[in-house]
C-alpha positions as CSV (number, residue, x, y, z in Angstrom):
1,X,0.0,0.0,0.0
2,X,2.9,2.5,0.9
3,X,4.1,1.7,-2.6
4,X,1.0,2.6,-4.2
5,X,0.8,6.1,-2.6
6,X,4.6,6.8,-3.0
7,X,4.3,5.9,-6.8
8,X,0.8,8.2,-6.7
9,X,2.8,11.1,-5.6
10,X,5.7,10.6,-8.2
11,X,3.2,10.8,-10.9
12,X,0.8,13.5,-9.3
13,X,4.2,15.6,-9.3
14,X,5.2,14.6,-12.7
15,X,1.9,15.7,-13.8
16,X,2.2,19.2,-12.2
17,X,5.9,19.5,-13.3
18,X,5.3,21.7,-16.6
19,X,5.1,25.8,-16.4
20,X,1.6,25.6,-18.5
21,X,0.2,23.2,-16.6
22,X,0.6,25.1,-13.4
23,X,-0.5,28.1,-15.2
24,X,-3.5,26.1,-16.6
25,X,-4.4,25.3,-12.4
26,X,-3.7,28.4,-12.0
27,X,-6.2,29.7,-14.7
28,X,-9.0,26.9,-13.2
29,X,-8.6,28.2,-10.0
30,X,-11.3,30.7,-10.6
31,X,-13.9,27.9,-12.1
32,X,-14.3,26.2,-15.2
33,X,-12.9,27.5,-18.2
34,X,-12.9,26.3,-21.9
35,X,-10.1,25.1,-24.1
36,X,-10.5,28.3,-26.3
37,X,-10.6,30.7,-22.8
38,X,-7.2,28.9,-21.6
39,X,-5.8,29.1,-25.0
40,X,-5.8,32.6,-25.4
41,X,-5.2,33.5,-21.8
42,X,-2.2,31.4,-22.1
43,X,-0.7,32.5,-25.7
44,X,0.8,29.0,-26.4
45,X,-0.7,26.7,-29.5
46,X,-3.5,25.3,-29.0
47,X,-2.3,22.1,-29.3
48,X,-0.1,22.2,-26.5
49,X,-2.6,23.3,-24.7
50,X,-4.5,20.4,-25.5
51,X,-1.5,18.1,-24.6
52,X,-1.1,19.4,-21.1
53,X,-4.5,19.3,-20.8
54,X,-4.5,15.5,-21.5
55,X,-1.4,14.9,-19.0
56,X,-3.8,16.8,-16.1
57,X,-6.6,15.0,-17.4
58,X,-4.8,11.4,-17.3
59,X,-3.6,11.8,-13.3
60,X,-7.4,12.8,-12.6
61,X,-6.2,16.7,-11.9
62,X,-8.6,17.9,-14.3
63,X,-12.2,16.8,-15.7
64,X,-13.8,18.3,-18.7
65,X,-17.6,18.2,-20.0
66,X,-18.9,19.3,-23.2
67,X,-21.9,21.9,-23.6
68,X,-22.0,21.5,-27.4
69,X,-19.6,21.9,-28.9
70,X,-17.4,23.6,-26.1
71,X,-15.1,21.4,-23.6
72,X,-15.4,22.7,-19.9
73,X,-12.2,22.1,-17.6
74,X,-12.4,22.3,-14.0
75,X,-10.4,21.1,-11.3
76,X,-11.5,17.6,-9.6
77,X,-10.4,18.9,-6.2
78,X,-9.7,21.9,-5.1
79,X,-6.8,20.7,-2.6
80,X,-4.1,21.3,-6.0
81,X,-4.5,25.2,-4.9
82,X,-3.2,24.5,-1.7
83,X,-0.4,22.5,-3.0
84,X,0.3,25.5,-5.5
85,X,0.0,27.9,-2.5
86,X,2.4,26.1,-0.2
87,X,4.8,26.2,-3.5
88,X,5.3,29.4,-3.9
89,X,5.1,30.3,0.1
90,X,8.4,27.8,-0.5
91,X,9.9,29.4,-3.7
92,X,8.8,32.9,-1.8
93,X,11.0,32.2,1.2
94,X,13.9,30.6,-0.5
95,X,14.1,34.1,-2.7
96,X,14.0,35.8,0.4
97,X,17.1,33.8,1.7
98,X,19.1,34.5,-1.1
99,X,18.8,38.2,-1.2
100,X,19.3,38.3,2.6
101,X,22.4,36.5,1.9
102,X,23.4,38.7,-0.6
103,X,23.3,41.4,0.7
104,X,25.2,40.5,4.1
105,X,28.1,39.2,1.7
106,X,27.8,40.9,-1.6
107,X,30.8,39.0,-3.3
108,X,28.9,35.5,-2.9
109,X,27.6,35.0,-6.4
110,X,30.2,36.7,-7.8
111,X,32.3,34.8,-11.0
112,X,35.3,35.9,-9.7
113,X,38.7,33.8,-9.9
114,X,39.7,31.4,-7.1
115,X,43.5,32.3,-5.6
């Protein structure tokens, strides 16, 4: 069972690890949208849209529904926003750190020659 989850995981992070699929999350986080609203919010082809829609899709991130001839995506549970939250509360403080550290030693960084 601990196998299961841990491969779970690995693939529910695999799916999240593209910038337009975050960004597509990120798009859905304020309800359902259609492939045509997240392709021109986004400004990639549409077909890549349509690919990292499938990869969401696949790992059960996302769920679509027609109303005609329009595709609906929303997210299956909200709980992905609070992953994407606690993510950037991470990359937030991390960015933090380095500029603290810079500016207590202003050299570290630096390309400058060894010796």
């Amino acid at each position: 069972m601990i196998q299961a989850i841990h491969r779970y995981k690995a693939r529910f992070f695999q799916a999240l690890a593209h910038p337009v699929r975050i960004r597509i999350l990120e798009l859905l986080r304020d309800g359902p949208r259609s492939v045509g609203e997240l392709q021109s919010l986004l400004t990639v082809e549409g077909s890549n849209v349509s690919q990292q829609l499938a990869v969401l899709r696949k790992e059960h991130i996302v769920e679509n529904t027609k109303e005609g001839t329009t595709v609906i995506y929303q997210v299956v549970d909200p709980l992905v926003f609070q992953i994407l939250d606690v993510s950037r509360q991470m990359f937030q403080h991390q960015l933090s750190q380095m500029i603290s550290a810079m500016a207590e030693d202003p050299d570290r960084g630096d390309d400058k020659p060894v010796g």
